[in-house]
N, C-alpha and C positions, 0 to 999 in steps of 0.2 A: 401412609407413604413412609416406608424405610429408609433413611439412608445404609448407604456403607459405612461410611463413616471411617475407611480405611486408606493405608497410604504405603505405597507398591516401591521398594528402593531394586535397581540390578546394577551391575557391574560385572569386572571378568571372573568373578567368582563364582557367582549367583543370584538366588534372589531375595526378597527378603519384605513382609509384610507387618503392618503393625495395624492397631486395631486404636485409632487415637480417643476412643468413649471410654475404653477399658483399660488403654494404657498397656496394652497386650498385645508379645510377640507372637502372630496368626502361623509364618511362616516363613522358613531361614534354611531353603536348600541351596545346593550349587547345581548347575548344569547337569553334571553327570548323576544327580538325585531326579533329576526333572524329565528323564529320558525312563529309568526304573530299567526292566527287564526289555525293552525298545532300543536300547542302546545300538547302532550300527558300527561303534567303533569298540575297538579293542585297545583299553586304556590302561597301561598294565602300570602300577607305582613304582618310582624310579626315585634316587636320590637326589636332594635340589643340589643345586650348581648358581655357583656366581651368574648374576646380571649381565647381560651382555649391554652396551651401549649401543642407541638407537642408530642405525648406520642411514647416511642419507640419500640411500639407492634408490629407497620406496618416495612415493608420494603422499603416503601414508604417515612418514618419520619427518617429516619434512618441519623446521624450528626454526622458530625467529631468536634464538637465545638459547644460552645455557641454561640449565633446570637444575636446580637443586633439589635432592630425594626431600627435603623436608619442605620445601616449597609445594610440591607437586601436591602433597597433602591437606595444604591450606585452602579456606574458603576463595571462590573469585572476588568476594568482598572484602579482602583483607587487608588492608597496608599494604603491604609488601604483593603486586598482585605476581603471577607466573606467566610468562610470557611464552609457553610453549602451547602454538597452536595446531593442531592437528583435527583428522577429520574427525566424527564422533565413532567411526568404528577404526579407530587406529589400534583395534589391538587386533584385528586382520594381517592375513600375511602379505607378503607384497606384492605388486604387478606383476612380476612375472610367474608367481602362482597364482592369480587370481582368479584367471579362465576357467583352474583348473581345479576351484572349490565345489563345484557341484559334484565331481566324482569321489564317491564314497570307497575310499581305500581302504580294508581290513587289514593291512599287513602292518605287523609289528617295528617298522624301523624308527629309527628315533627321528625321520625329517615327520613323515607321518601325526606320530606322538604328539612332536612340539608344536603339529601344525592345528592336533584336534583339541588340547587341552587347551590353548587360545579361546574358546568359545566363550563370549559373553552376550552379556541380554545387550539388546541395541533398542526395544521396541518393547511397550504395553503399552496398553488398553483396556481397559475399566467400558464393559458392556450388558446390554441384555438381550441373549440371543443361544439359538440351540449350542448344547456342550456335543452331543451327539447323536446318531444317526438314529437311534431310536427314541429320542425327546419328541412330544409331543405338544409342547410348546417352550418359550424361551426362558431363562433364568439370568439370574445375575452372575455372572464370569469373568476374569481375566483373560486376556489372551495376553501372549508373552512370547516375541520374538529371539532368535538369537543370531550372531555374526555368521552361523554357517549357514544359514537359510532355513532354520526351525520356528515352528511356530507350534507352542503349547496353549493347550486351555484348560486354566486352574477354573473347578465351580465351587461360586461364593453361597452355601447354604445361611442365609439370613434368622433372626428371631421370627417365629409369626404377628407378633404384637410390640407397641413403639414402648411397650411400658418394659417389656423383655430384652427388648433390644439396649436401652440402658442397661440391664442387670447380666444381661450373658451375650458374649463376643460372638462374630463371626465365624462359622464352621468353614473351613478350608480346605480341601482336597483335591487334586489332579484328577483328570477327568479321564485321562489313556490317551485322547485323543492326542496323534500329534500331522502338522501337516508339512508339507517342506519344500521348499523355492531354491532356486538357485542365486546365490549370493547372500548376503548381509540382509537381513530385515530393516527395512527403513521405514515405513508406515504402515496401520492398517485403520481402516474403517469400513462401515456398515452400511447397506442400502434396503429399503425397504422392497414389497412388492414392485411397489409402482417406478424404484431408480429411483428416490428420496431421501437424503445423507441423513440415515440418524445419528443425531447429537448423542456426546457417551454419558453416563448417569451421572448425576451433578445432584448437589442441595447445598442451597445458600448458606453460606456461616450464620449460624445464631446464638449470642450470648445468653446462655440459661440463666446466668444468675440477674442480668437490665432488665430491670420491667419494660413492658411496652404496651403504647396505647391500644385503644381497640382496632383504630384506623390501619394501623402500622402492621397486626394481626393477620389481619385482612387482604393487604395489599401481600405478607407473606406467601399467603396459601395460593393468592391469584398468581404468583410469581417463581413459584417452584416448576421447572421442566418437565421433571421426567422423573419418573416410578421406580423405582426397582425393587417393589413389593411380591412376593411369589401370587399374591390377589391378583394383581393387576395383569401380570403374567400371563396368566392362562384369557385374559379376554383376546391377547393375542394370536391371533392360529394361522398367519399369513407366513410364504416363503419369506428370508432375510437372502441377501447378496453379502459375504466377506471379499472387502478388497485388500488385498496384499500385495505392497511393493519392497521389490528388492533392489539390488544394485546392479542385477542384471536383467530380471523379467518382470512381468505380473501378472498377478490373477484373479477373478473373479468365481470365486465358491461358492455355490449354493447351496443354502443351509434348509434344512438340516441333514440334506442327502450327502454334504461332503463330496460332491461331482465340483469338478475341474468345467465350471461354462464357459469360461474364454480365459486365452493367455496369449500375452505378448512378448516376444523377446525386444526388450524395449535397447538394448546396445550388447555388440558383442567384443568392440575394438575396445571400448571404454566400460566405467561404472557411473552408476548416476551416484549424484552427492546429493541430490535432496528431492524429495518426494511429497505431494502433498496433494489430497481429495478436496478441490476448490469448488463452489459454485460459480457460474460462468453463463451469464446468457436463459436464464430460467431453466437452466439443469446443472446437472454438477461433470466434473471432470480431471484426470488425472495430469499433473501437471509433476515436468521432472526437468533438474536440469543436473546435467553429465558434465564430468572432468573435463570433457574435450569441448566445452565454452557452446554445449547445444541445447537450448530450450524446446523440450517436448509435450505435447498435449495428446492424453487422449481420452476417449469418449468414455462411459457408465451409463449401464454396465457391459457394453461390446469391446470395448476396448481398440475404438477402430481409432487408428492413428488420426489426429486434427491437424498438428502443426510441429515442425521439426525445421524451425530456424537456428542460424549458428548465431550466438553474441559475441560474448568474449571468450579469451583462453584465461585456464586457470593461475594464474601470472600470482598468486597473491592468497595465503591460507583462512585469510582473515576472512572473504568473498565466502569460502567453504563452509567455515563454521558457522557463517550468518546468514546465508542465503536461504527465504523464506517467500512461498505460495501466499495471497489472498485473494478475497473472490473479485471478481469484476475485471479478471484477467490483470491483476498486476502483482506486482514481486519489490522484494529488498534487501538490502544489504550493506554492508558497514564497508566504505572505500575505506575511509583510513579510520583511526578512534575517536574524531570529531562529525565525521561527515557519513550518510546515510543515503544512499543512489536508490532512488526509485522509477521503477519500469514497467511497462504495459507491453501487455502479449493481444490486446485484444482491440479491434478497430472501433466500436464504438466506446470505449473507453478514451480512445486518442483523440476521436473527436471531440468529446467534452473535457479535455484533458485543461484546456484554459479554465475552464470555473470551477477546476478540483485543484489549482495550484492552491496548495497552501502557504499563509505566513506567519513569520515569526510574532509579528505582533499586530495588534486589532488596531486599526488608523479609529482614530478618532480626529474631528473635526478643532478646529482650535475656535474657543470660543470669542466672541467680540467682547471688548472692554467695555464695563458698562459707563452709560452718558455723565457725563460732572454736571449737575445739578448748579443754579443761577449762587446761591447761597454758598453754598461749595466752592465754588470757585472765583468768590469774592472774599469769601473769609479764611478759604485755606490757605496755611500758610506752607505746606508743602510745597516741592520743586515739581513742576511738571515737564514732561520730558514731551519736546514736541518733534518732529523733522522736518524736513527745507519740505518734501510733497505737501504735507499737511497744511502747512502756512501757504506757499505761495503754486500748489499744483492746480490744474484745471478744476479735481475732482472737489473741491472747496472753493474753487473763486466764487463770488457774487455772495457766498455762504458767510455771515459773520460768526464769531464764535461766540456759543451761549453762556459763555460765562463773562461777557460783556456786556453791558448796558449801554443805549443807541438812542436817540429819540425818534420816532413814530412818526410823521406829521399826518394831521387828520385828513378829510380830503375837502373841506370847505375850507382851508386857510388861505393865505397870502403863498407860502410858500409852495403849497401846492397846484395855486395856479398861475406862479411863474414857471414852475415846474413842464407843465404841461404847454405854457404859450412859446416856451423855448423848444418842448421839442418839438411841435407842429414848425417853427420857423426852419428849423432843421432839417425836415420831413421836404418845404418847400422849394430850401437849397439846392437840395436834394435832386428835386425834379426836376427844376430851372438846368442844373448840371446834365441833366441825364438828356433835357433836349437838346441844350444847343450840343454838345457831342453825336445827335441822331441825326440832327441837321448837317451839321459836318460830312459827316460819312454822308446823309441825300447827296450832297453836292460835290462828293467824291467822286460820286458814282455818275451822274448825270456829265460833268466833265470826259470821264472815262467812255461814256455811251455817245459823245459826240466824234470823241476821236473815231472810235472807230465805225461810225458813218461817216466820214470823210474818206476815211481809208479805204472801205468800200466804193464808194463813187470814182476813186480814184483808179483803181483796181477795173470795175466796168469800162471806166473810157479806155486805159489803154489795150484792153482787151478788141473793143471796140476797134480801134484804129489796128492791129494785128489783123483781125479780120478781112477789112478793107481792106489794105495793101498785099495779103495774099488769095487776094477772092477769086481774078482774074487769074491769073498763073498757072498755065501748065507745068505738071510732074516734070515736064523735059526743060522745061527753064528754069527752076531750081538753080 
């Protein structure tokens, strides 16, 4: 198992590789070295000219702050940090040429010129997958995007043996191939036969000169991903999927034929600002969200549109530069330099979204004070800190405190059975009270129950006597 062992720098210049075993510069070209005799533009040398300052027409140029030229140079980790945010392919031309990046101008004017020697890398990739159309199985490669919608593939030739590959560098070479999207390159990644995201060639850092146990040896070798030995290579012989997104479209290439199997024009008013190949649902999918505040999803490898909700507008550069895909349908992003907005695109995420809230810190339970011991709290002479519930609340009545001492009485003594002949008298009281109050109310009630039998009887007679005096009477004597 080979590493690379190699580490990929671009910028508007070019590109530029290092070999960090060997401590060797691999490769140090610029754009217009990376194109060779392919070249589509006509880049003719001209004399430099003063800087122009950033105008804030574009959305592109768009700055929280003034920049100073030797700021702009410094690490993001530096003291003093630079406060000019922009998108990461700010060295694109502005919106109202943007539409009009895909069309390949040959003509010499200098709006042209200044527009194609702008090209910088925006996009690598570190793979193992066909270079070209006549491979016969995959190898270890770069792919390398750039802001006009180019995409190169340098091939990584490796040592055959781990004991060579210490002693001699990686062989480096462009491959011819080149392929080309409309807009700025923003991601690429790989899918197997089956629509499976392969992971790019990885190997763990390991300290040659630490000893390590055997245990630890072990767990290494179980722990390593993925191969990128010319061995292993060839046990490969299945199609690969290249997905590439731009700022305006995308694509899915099939390797190693290099055919176009589906394309989306994913915005044509807008550009997407961030692009990312997420897993989603026990598949994967491409996931974008555009200047104009719309989150997009679509399917791999057909590229059939999913979802195209509006959220926000771009109000804010900070949102731009930070905005980030992960799998399980959700996203992030930096609201201000303290705070972190996190979002879901996907319904069963939302619904478990209560038992994925996270927090800042682990609750733990507060423990009980442990008991003062009989002796302790006879002979301590520390102050104990009590309060009014503890002394006089329900939760401790009848409860004396154990660091008291109380007498017991047995239960054959004297005082235990006045104890007891006092509360049977009490008990009798008791009852004695509870009849004559029963009795009471009996004869409440029996009072009550004669009235009104009287009232009745009373009621029947003169009903009685109504009867009688209208018995005889005709209706006409009334």
């Amino acid at each position: 198992m080979l590493p690379i062992a190699s580490v990929v720098f671009g910028n508007c210049n070019g590109i530029a590789m290092v070999d960090y075993l060997q401590k060797a510069v691999l490769l140090n070209l610029s754009t217009i070295e990376l194109y060779g005799s392919n070249d589509p533009y006509r880049r003719e040398p001209r004399s430099p000219r003063k800087s122009r300052q950033p105008s804030g027409a574009g959305l592109c140029d768009i700055t929280e702050g003034t920049v100073v030229t030797e700021d702009r140079c410094k690490s993001p980790t530096s003291a003093k940090m630079s406060r000019k945010l922009s998108l990461p392919t700010d060295l694109k031309p502005d919106l109202d040429i943007k539409d009009n990046s895909f069309s390949r101008s040959r003509s010499s004017s200098v709006t042209s010129i200044d527009k194609e020697s702008r090209e910088a890398i925006s996009a690598l990739h570190f793979c193992e997958t066909y270079t070209r159309k006549t491979d016969s199985s995959p190898s270890p490669c770069l792919w390398v995007g750039t802001t006009l919608g180019t995409v190169f593939i340098i091939t990584l030739n490796l040592p055959p043996g781990p004991d060579q590959r210490l002693l001699q560098p990686v062989i480096v070479s462009p491959s011819g191939t080149i392929l080309r999207l409309k807009g700025a390159i923003l991601r690429m990644a790989f899918l197997d036969a089956t629509g499976c995201l392969m992971p790019p060639a990885s190997e763990p850092w390991k300290e040659h000169n630490v000893p390590e146990e055997k245990d630890e040896k072990e767990k290494q070798k179980k722990r390593r991903p993925v191969s990128v030995s010319p061995s292993s290579s060839q046990e490969i012989s299945e199609n690969q999927y290249a997905v590439i997104c731009s700022e305006k479209q995308a694509k899915v290439i099939s390797l190693p034929t290099q055919n176009c199997a589906y394309k989306q024009n994913i915005t044509e008013t807008s550009f997407v600002l961030r692009g990312d190949i997420v897993a989603l649902s026990n598949s994967v999918c491409l996931a974008c969200f555009c200047a104009n505040g719309h989150i997009m999803t679509f399917s791999l490898p057909s590229l059939r549109p999913l979802l195209d909700v509006y959220y926000l507008p771009l109000t804010n550069m900070r949102i731009a530069r930070t905005f980030c895909f992960t799998n399980n349908g959700q996203a992030l992003y930096l609201v201000s330099p303290t705070e972190i907005q996190r979002l879901t695109y996907s319904q069963e995420t939302c619904e478990n979204l209560q038992e994925m809230l996270g927090e800042l810190f682990t609750p733990v339970e507060t423990p009980e004070a442990p008991n003062r011991g009989f002796f302790k709290g006879l002979f301590g002479g520390g102050a104990q800190s009590l309060d009014r519930e503890e002394l006089f609340g329900e939760s401790s009545s009848g409860r004396a405190s154990r660091s008291l001492a109380q007498h017991i009485p047995g239960p054959g003594g004297i005082e235990g059975v006045k104890g007891a002949a006092s509360g049977v008298v009490g008990e009798l009281a008791r009852a004695r009270l509870a009849l004559d109050e029963r009795g009471q109310k009996l004869g409440d009630l029996e009072e009550r129950t004669a009235a009104m039998l009287s009232s009745a009887d009373s009621f029947s007679k003169h009903a009685h006597e109504m009867m009688l005096k209208y018995k005889d009477k005709k209706w006409y004597q009334f």
